[in-house]
C-alpha positions in Angstrom: 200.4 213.2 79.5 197.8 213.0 82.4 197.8 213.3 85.8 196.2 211.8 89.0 195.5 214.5 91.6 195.3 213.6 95.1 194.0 216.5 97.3 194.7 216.0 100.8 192.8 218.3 103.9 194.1 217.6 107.3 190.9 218.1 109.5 191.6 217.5 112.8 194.6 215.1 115.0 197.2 216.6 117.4 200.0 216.4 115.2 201.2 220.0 114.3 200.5 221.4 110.7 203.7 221.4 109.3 205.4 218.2 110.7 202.2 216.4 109.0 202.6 217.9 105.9 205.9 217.3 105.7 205.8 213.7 106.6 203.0 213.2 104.0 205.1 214.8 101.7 208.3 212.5 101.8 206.0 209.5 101.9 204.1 210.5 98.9 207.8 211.1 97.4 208.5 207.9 97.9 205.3 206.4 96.7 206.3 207.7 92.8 204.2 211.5 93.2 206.1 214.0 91.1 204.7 217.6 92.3 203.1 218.9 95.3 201.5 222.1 96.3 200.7 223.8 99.6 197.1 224.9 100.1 195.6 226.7 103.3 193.9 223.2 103.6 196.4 220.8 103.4 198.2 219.7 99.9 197.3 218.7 96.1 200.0 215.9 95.1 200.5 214.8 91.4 201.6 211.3 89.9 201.6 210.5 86.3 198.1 208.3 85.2 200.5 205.7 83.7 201.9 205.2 87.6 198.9 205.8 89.7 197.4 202.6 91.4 194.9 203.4 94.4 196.3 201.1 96.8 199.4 203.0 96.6 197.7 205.3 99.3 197.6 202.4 101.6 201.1 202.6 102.0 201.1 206.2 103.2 201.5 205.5 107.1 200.7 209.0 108.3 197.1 208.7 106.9 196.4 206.0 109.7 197.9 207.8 111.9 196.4 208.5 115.6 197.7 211.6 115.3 196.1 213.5 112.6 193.4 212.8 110.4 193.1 213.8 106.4 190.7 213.2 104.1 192.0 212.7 100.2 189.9 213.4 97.0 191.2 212.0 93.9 191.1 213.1 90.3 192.1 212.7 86.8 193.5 216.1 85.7 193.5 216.1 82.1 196.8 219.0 80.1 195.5 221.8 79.3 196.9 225.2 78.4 196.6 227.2 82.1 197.7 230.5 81.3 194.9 231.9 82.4 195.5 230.4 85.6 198.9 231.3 86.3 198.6 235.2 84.9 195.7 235.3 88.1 197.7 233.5 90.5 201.8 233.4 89.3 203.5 235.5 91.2 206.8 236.9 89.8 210.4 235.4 91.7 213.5 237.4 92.7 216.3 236.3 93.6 219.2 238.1 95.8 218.3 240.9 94.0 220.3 240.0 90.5 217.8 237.5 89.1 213.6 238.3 88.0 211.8 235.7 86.6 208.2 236.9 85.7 205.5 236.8 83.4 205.2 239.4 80.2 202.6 240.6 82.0 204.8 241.5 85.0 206.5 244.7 85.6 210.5 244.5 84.6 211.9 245.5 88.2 215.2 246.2 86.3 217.3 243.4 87.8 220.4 242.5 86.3 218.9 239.3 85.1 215.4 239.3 83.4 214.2 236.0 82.6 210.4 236.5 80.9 208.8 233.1 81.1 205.1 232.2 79.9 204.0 228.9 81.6 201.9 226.5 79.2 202.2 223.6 80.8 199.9 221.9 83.8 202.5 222.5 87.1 204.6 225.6 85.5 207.6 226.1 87.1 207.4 223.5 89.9 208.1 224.6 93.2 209.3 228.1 93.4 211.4 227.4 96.4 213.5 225.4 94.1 213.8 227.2 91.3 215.1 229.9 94.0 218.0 227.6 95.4 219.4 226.7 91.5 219.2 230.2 90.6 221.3 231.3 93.9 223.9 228.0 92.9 224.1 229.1 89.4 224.6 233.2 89.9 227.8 232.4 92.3 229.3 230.2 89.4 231.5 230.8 86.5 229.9 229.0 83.3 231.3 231.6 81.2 231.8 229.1 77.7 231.0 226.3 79.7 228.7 223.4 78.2 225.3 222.9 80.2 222.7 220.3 80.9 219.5 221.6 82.2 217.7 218.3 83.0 213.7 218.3 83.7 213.4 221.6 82.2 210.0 222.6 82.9 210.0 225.9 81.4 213.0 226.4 80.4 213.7 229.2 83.3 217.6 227.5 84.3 218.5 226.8 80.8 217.8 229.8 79.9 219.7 231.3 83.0 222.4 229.7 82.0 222.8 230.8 78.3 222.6 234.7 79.9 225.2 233.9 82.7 227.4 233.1 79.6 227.5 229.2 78.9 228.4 228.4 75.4 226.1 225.8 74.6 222.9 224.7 76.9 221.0 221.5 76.6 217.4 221.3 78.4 216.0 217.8 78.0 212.2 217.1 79.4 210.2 214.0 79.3 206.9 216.0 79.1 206.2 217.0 75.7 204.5 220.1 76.7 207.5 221.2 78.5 209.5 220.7 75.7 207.1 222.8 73.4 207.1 225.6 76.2 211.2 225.8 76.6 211.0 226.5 73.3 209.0 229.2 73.2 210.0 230.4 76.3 213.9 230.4 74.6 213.2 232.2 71.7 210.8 234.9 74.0 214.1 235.4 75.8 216.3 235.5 72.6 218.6 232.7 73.8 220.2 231.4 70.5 222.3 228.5 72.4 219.7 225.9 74.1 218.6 223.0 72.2 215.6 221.6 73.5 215.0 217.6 73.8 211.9 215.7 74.8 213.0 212.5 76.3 214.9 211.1 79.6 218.2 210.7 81.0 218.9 207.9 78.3 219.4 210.7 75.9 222.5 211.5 77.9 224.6 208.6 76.3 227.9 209.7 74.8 226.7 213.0 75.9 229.1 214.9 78.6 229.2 218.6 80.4 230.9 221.2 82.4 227.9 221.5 84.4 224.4 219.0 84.9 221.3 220.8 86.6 219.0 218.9 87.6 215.5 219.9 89.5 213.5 216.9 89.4 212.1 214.7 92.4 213.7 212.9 94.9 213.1 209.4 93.2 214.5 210.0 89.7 217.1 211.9 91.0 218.1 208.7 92.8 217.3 206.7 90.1 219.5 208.8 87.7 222.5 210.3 89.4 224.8 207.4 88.0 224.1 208.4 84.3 224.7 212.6 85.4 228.1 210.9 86.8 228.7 209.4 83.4 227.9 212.3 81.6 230.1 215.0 83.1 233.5 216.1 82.5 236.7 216.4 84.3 236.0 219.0 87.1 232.8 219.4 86.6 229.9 220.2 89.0 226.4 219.1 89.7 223.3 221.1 90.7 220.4 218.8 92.5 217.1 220.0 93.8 213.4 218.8 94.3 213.5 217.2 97.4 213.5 218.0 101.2 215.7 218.2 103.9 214.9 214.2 105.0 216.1 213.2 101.5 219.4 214.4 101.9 221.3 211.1 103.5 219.8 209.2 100.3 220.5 212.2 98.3 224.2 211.8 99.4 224.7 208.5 99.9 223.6 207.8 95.9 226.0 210.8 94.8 229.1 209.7 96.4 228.5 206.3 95.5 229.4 207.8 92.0 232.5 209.2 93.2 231.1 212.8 93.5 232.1 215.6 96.4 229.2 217.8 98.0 230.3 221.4 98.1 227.5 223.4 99.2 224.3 223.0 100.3 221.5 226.0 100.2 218.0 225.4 102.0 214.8 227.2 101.8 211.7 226.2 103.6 212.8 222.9 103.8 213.7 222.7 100.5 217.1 221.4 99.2 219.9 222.3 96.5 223.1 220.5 96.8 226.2 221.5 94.5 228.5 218.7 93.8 231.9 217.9 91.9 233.8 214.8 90.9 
């Protein structure tokens, strides 16, 4: 699967830094881009080739803004195996000191949790703020023998979380086929023995149903989706969400209890979002 990358520099406009980037952000979100990255510059968004259309940029209002001024660049980045990448520029996560997730070329800091990932696919583990707010949900919960959906895998990293905080059987279900082939490996690297690994979307989820659903994806599948994670879990069962901002939360909400589900906590982290609900 390949990408459109739209790199964005904000050169001049009296709008702050931040409150543009942000804004550009949840407008790109909206327009269908799936992953974004902070650069000193400005920010690199990514949309899957099959979506991309260039008038969608058109519809970005803060780009004709009076206030600030950006210049895009757009290119076709084609998959390819970026390890080399990430081992110069993927720095290792901890979280609350119980959790490290790092590269086997990292030092084991001798956490409670070691979770020993090797990215192979284009965007790795997505944004590491998020990955931080799931992993935070997930080590205040029981899942001891629960059953687990990990939904937009990635690499695997919450899955496999999950099978070493004790749940009995994990799925992890990505429509990327190179993030499916990399929670593989990255299972068996961590010796988990109860993830199954799908490649597909959340139509695999029919007849399917769980004690807990995790789901880190962006803002507009999310939305598009939480009916079917309402469908597919069990009697008192709970809901991660993440991959979206702070502005998405109304819709966020709104969607969820729509579906007859409960917000219970909310963690934040630069701007960042991870809502827990129940039904």
């Amino acid at each position: 699967m390949n990408y459109i990358g739209c790199f964005f520099t904000k050169n001049a406009g009296s709008l702050d830094t931040r409150i543009a980037l942000d804004i550009l952000v949840a407008e790109l979100g909206e327009a269908g881009f799936e992953s974004f990255t902070e650069n000193p510059g400005g920010l690199e968004a990514y949309i899957q080739k099959e979506h991309w259309d260039p008038t969608l940029l058109n519809d970005i209002q803060i780009l004709t803004s009076d206030e600030v001024d950006f210049s895009v660049e757009v290119k076709e980045i084609e998959q390819v195996n970026w390890n080399e990448e990430w081992e110069k520029n993927f720095e290792p996560i901890e979280v609350d000191d119980t959790v490290s997730i790092r590269a086997p070329f990292h030092k084991d800091p001798g956490l409670r949790y070691d979770i020993v990932i090797e990215p192979k696919m284009s965007f790795g583990t997505g944004h590491h703020e998020t990955t931080h707010l799931m992993i935070q949900h997930l080590i205040d919960m029981d899942i001891e023998g629960k059953k687990v959906l990990d939904m937009g895998c990635g690499t695997g990293i919450l899955a496999i979380f999950a099978e070493m905080k004790g749940a009995s059987q994990v799925d992890a279900i990505d429509i990327d086929s190179w993030c499916y082939e990399n929670s593989l490996e990255n299972a068996e690297r961590n010796n988990c023995r109860s993830i199954s690994v799908y490649e597909g979307d959340a139509s695999l989820l029919k007849h399917r149903q769980y004690d807990l659903i995790i789901a880190n994806i962006n803002r507009n599948i999310l939305l598009n989706d939480i009916s079917v994670y309402a469908t597919a879990m069990k009697e008192n069962a709970s809901l991660l969400l993440s991959g979206f901002y702070t502005e998405d939360i109304e819709k966020i909400n709104e969607e969820a209890v729509s579906n007859g589900l409960v917000l219970k906590k909310k963690l934040e982290r630069n701007n960042w979002v991870g809502l827990k609900y129940v039904n």
